[in-house]
Structures are given as structure tokens and as C-alpha cells.
Steps between C-alpha positions, in 0.01 A plus 500: 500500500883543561693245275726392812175302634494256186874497489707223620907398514576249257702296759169438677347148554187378388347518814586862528343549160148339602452723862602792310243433268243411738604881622361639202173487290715463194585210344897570386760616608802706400888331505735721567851558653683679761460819311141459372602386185218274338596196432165344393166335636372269744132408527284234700481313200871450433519408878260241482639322153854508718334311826296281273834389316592389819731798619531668862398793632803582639629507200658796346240691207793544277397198295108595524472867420465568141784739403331582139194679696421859307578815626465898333763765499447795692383752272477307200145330532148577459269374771216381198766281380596381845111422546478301159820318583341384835203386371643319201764317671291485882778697701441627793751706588745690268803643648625853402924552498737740422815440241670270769163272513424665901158504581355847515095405529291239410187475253237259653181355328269594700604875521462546106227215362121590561346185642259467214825467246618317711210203524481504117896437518640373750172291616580190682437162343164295474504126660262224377472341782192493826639575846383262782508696838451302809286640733368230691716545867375652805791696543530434819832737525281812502317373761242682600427666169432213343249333777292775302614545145659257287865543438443601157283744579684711746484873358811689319402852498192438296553203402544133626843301482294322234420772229854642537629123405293491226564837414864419440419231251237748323804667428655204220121446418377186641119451534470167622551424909445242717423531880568198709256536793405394806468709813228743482521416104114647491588870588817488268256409237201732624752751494653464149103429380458885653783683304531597123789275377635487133608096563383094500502408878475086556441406883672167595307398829754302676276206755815532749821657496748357281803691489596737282576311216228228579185702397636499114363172525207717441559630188291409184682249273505744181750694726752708313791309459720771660324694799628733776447438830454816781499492877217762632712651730824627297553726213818459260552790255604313231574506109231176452542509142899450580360258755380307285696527206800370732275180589463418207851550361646307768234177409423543898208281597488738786637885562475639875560839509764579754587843657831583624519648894782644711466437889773631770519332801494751762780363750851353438529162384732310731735256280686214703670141464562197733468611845292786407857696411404811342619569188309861381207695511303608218296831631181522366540277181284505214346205340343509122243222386218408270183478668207320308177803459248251443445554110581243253496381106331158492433232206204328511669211511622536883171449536523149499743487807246625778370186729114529472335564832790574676627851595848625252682803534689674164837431657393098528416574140816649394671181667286260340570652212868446457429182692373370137786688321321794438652872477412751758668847475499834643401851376743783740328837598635710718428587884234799470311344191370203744225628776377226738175600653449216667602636892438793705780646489538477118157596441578837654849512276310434238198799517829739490638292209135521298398779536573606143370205339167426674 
């Protein structure tokens, strides 16, 4: 990979910073300045700790790169101590510059770590708590598929939306799930009954629908106190130990994981006063915003907030609870680690998008 792909101007905003990212399957990227000299390091992670403090992304990423990120001298390296320096410190990406600090090439994980030395070192994290995946809608947006299949069903490659979710939380070792179900809940049971699986399923059989934070009602009253909670339509890529280690850090009672999007509006936006005066045109403007994926942190004790019988969505949760003081916060990934399958259209976005992980 050319260097000049991960590299990026240091009087670049934030916003720049995340689509660039969302450009590339790595994780960092390289500060430099008109002349390529590197300046330091930006990754995903120092752009989310800068939104979450409460910054912009227009922002210049001056005050969010980190300017003491490592680079090797041309010439005076070896590539086994490169390796053992990524490992040991989890870098990614390790510039390579001449006397002046220029970038000449770039030494990337992936390109000298063997996957197996890798998982032994560089593993992710383990999370102790189940994962409650609600599966009971008729998904009536993939219409007619699912007059046949149930939603969570609907094949990815080999697979069904389903295993693939699960599959992602496989990855940080979780063993305990919960399916909310309803529609066709027999064949999403006769089907995981059929398959080898290395996991404790639960089946809560809704009576009617209840929303999708209603059927929690459901769940047994030795509950974990801290549970996550899964839409069957959506996959979010991730860090869940972070996840989770954020929650509890920030004493939430409730973490909704958000995921940043960029949408242009495809005509120019007529701006005007009194008397419909125009005063400009913005062609094509872009608009940036938080969008909620459908995967949250949740405390047993929300619990307690959903109206028996009655159906309750998560966002009537979320209000009820900071209605009663409580603290609801938001977990930032970016644009191309949230994949809604919930829609035509997406679905079909999203068999491109999968194909290397189902």
C-alpha cells in the first residue's frame, strides 16, 4: 500500500479525518505537512475520545492527532524489531522517514505479523456479559422475503444475518444469547436446533409485539446486571470490550452505540429571508450526524422502567431513563463499521460489504 493513502494534512478537520478513514481498512492515519513531513498519528480512537469530550467535527485534528506516534529511520531499522514493537505497544502502522522526518514507505501490521502471533498478541478482549438479540419483527421492510423467512433468517453467503451477529460477539467470547421472538419464532428455533453451535441460546416467546425494548420484560429475573442489547437486522464492528469498558467508566445506566454518517444533498440548497429574498446558495451541501445502529449497554435496572403489557421502544427507554435522572451516553463508530440490513437496498450493499466476513 502507498503511504499517501493513510496520509493526511494536519490542517484537516475531524470530519475529514473520519471519511478518510472510512476510505481505508486501516485504522490510523499518518499527519503530515505540505512536504510529507510526519508530523504524528491520528486514529478512530483519538477521534472518538475528541467527539465524546464534546468537540466538533469540523474541527481542526491539530489538537487530536498524537504528535509522539513512532516512526523508523530509513535504513537504520530491522523489520523483527519493527514487528516486536507493534505487537508490544498494538501499532498499526509505523511510518518510515528520511533525516528530515519525510515519509519514504510505511510498515503495516498486517503485512509483517502472521495471524496466529497475532491472536496470541494482539487478541481482542473477553466481555462477561450475555447478548440479547431481538428477533421477534416481521420485517416487514424486506417484504416479500420475509412473508417466507423470518428476518433473522435471511441468508448471508452461507450464513443467516443471525449467525454473522453472533459471530461478531464470538469474537470477545460471549456464550450466553438471548433471542426475543415472535414471528415465525419456531423455524428460528428449528433452525438453530439443526446447526452445530458452540453457545447457550434462551428463546423469549413474546404473546404480542411489544416493541423493541418491551420484550426485555421477558427476561429471567437473575438477569446479568449489565446486558447488551442487538437489533437482528444491523451489524456494528465494534471494540465490545471498549464498549463496555466505556459504560462502565462513564457510570451510564445506558450506552447506545452511535455511528457517525455523511449525507450530500444532491441539489442546491436555496437560503432566503422575509419576502423570500435570497440570500445564497449552498450547492450540494453536506450534512454529518449520529445515527442510533440499534445496539446498546443496558443495566438491569432499566428494567424497571418498561410499562407491563404495553408495547416500548429502546428510544422511549433511553427517555425514560433520564426522565428519572438517569445517564444515557453514546459509544461513536464510524460510517463503514455500521451495516443496516434491514432494507432492500441495504441488504444488497451489504452482500458486497460481507463478503469477507460471512
Amino acid at each position: 500500500m502507498s503511504w499517501r493513502r493513510l496520509a493526511i494534512l494536519s490542517n484537516a478537520s475531524v470530519k475529514d479525518a473520519l471519511k478518510q478513514l472510512d476510505l481505508t481498512a486501516e485504522k490510523t492515519l499518518l499527519v503530515v505537512d505540505a512536504v510529507g513531513v510526519f508530523l504524528g498519528a491520528i486514529s478512530d480512537g483519538d477521534i472518538r475520545r475528541h467527539l465524546i469530550r464534546g468537540n466538533g467535527l469540523d474541527e481542526n485534528i491539530g489538537s487530536v492527532y498524537n504528535p509522539q506516534a513512532h516512526s523508523v529511520k530509513a535504513g537504520h531499522f530491522e523489520i523483527d524489531d519493527v514487528r516486536s514493537m507493534m505487537l508490544d505497544l498494538k501499532i498499526l502502522v509505523v511510518p518510515v522517514v528520511d533525516d528530515q522526518r519525510k515519509i519514504l514507505d510505511v510498515v503495516l501490521f498486517d503485512e509483517v505479523v502472521d495471524r496466529k502471533e497475532s491472536a496470541n498478541r494482539f487478541s481482542v478482549g473477553s466481555i462477561d456479559v450475555p447478548v440479547v438479540i431481538m428477533a421477534g419483527g416481521k420485517g416487514t421492510r424486506l417484504t416479500p422475503f420475509t412473508q417466507v423467512l423470518p428476518k433473522p433468517l435471511i441468508p448471508i453467503g452461507e450464513k443467516t444475518i443471525l449467525e454473522i451477529i453472533i459471530e461478531g460477539f464470538e469474537r470477545f467470547h460471549v456464550s450466553q444469547f438471548y433471542f426475543t421472538v415472535n414471528y415465525r419464532g419456531a423455524m428460528i428455533k428449528a433452525y438453530f436446533d439443526s446447526i452445530e453451535k458452540k453457545n447457550d441460546i434462551t428463546y423469549l416467546w413474546e404473546k404480542d409485539f411489544c416493541g423493541t425494548a418491551g420484550s426485555l420484560e421477558l427476561l429471567p429475573v437473575d438477569m446479568a446486571d449489565t446486558f447488551i442489547v442487538s437489533n437482528c437486522d444491523i451489524i456494528v464492528k465494534a471494540d465490545y470490550a471498549e464498549v463496555l469498558k466505556f459504560h462502565r467508566e462513564s457510570h451510564a445506566d445506558l450506552t447506545v452505540i452511535a455511528s457517525i454518517q455523511h449525507h450530500v444533498i444532491p441539489y442546491g440548497v436555496v437560503e432566503y429571508g422575509a419576502h423570500g429574498v435570497v440570500s445564497g446558495i449552498k450547492e450540494k451541501p453536506e450534512f454529518s450526524f449520529s445515527i442510533n445502529t440499534g445496539v446498546y449497554v443496558v443495566n438491569k435496572s432499566c428494567l424497571k422502567l418498561i410499562p407491563h403489557g404495553e408495547v416500548f421502544h429502546m428510544t422511549q427507554m433511553m427517555e425514560a431513563v433520564i426522565a428519572k435522572g438517569g445517564k444515557v451516553v453514546t459509544y461513536l463508530v464510524n460510517e463503514k463499521d455500521y451495516i443496516d440490513i434491514g432494507q432492500w437496498e441495504e441488504y444488497n450493499k451489504a452482500l458486497e460489504r460481507l463478503k469477507g466476513v460471512a
